[in-house]
N, C-alpha and C positions, 0 to 999 in steps of 0.2 A: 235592276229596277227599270226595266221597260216599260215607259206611258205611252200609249196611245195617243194619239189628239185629241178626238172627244173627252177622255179623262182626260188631259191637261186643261183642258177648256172650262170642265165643270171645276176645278182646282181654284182654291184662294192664292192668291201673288205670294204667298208666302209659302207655299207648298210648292209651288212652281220654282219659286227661286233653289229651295231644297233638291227638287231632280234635279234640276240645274246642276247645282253645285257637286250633287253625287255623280251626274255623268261627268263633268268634269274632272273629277277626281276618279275615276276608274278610267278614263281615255288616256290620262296622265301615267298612272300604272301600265295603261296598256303598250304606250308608247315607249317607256322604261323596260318593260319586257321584251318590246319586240327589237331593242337598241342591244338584247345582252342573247336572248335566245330566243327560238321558233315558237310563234305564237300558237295554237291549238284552233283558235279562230279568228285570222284577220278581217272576217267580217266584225264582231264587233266592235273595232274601231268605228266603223260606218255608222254603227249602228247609235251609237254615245254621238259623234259629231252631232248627228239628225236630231237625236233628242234633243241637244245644245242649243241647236237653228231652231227646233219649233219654241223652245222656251221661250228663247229671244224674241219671236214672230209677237207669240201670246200675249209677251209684258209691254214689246211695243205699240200692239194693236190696242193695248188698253189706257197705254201712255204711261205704264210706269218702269219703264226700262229705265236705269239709272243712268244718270246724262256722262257719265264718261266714257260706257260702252254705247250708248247712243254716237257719241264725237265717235269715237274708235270703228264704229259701223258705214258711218258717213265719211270717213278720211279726213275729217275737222278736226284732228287734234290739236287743240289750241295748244299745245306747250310746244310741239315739232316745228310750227310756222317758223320758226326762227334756223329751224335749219333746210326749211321745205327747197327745192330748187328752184331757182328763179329763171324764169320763159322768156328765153328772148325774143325778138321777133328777129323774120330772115326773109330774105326774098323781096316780094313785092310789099307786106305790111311792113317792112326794116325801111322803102322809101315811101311809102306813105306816109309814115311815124316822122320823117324828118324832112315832110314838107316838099318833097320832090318827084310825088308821084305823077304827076303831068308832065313830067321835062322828058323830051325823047332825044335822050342821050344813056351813052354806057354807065350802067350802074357801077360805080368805084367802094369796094370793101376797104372796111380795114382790117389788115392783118391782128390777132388776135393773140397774146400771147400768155404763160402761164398769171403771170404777175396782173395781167389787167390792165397792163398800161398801153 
């Protein structure tokens, strides 16, 4: 079930969410197949992905993409924060940050070690 874009465009959110879901569910198969034996046509992988991204385009250009895949689109996933990396700063923001970016003297690190101490 190949749409178009203009057909997806003319489509209710509800129909839209349907291709959606059925290219989703054939890329899923397609991937399961091509995990066990030789696929017949690894272009329609491509072909389901695109479908996927235009859905997405559509329901968020309309604003009614559901706010989880929106987070999940944007790297906001609010539940992951808690395990997100945390950005140190190095170099010259590292003596900035602790008030000694004017002194012209050697910058002195401290060694780093697993525990944190």
């Amino acid at each position: 079930m190949m749409a178009k874009v203009k057909e997806l465009r003319d489509m209710g959110d509800e129909q839209i969410r349907l291709v959606w879901k059925d290219a989703a569910e054939t890329l899923f198969r397609l991937r399961i197949k091509a995990q066990t034996e030789k696929i017949a046509a690894p272009s329609e992988m491509k072909k389901q992905r695109r479908t996927i991204a235009r859905c997405q385009t559509i329901l968020s250009q309309r604003g009614t993409l559901a706010p989880a895949v929106a987070a999940e689109a944007a790297n906001e996933s609010p539940q992951h924060d808690k395990h997100a990396k945390k950005r140190h700063a190095s170099g010259r923001a590292k003596l900035k940050a602790s008030g000694q970016g004017d002194v012209a003297r050697k910058p002195t690190f401290k060694k780093r070690t697993q525990s944190g101490i």
